[in-house]
N, C-alpha and C positions, 0 to 999 in steps of 0.2 A: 773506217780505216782501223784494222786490226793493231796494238800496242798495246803501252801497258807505263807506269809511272812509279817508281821508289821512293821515300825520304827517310832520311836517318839524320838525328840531331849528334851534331856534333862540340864535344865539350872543347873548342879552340875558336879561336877567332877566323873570320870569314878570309884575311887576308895570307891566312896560313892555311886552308883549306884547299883556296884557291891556287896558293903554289905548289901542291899536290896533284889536282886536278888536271892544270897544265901541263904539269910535267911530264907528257906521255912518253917521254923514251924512257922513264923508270918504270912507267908502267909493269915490266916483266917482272922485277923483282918484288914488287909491292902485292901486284894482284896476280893469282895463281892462275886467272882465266885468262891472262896474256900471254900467250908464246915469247913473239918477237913485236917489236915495233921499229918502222926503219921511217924517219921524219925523211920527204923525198924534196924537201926546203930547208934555208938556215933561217934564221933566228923564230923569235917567241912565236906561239898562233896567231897566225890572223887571219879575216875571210881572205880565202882562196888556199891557205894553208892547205899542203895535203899530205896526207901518215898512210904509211902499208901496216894493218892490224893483221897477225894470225892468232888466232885464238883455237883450241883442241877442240877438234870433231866440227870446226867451219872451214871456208876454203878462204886463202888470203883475200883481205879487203882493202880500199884504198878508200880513207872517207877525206872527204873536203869540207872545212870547216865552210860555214855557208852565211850564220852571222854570229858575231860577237860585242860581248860588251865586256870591256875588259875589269877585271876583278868579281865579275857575276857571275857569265854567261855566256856559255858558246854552246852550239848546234853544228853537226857537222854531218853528211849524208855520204852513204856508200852505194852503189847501184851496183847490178848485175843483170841478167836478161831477164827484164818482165818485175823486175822487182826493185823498190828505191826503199834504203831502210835511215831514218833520220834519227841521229840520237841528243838528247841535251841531256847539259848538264849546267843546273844552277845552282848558287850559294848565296844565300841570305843571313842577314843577321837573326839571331836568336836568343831569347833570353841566358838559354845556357851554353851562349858560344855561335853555333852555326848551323844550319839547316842544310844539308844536300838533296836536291831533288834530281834524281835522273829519270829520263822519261824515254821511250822511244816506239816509233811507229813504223807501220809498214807500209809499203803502196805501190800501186803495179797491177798490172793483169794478171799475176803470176801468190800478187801478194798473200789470197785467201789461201792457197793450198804450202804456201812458204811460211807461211804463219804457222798453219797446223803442224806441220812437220817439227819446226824452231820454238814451237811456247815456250815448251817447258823449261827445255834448256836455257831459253835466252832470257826466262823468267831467273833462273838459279844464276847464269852469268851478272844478272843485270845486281840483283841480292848482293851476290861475293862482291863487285868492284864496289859498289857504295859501303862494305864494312869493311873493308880492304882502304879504301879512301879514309874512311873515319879513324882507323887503325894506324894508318900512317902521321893521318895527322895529329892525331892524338898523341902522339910517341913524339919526346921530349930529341930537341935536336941538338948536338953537342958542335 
């Protein structure tokens, strides 16, 4: 299964990382690989949760969170024809603060030649939001 997996340590605590991560309707202003984000539910994530992601040079996505563990870890998957793409995102303690791993894969009949097409890009997407996240969280909140 074609993917790919990031980590960035982050100098904040897991519990301030984590309300970053969640936060996806700030998503746009934080990470520049976000367009828009429209939550199509109310309140915080949970499985079955589902967000409209557009992001520049993709076509809008709708992922559904699939599992979570709240203040770790959530996984959430977008599909389209021939293609299911699943992303996580974890946060661990860390000596110096917090550890972000993003991770995501592809999968589908559709998936080997969707991969090729998307590496790179969604190698450089996946890069920006995990410094984009650490950035955020790093930054002192008044």
């Amino acid at each position: 299964m074609p993917g790919l997996q990031h980590a960035v340590t982050i100098a904040a605590p897991p519990e301030r990382v984590w309300a970053v991560v969640v936060d996806v309707e700030r998503w746009p202003e934080r990470i520049p690989t976000v367009d828009t984000v429209e939550r199509l539910d109310a309140g915080p994530l949970a499985v079955g949760s589902r967000t409209r992601l557009q992001q520049p040079r993709l076509s809008p996505a709708v992922w559904t969170v699939t599992e979570l563990s709240d203040g770790s870890s959530y996984t959430w998957e977008s599909s389209s024809p021939g293609v299911t793409v699943t992303a996580s995102h974890v946060v661990e303690p860390h000596p110096d603060g917090s550890r972000l791993t993003l991770a995501l894969t592809v999968s589908g009949p559709m998936s080997g030649i969707g991969w090729l097409m998307t590496r790179s890009l969604t190698r450089r997407y996946v890069e920006t939001e995990a410094a984009s996240i650490k950035r955020a969280a790093e930054t002192p909140t008044t």
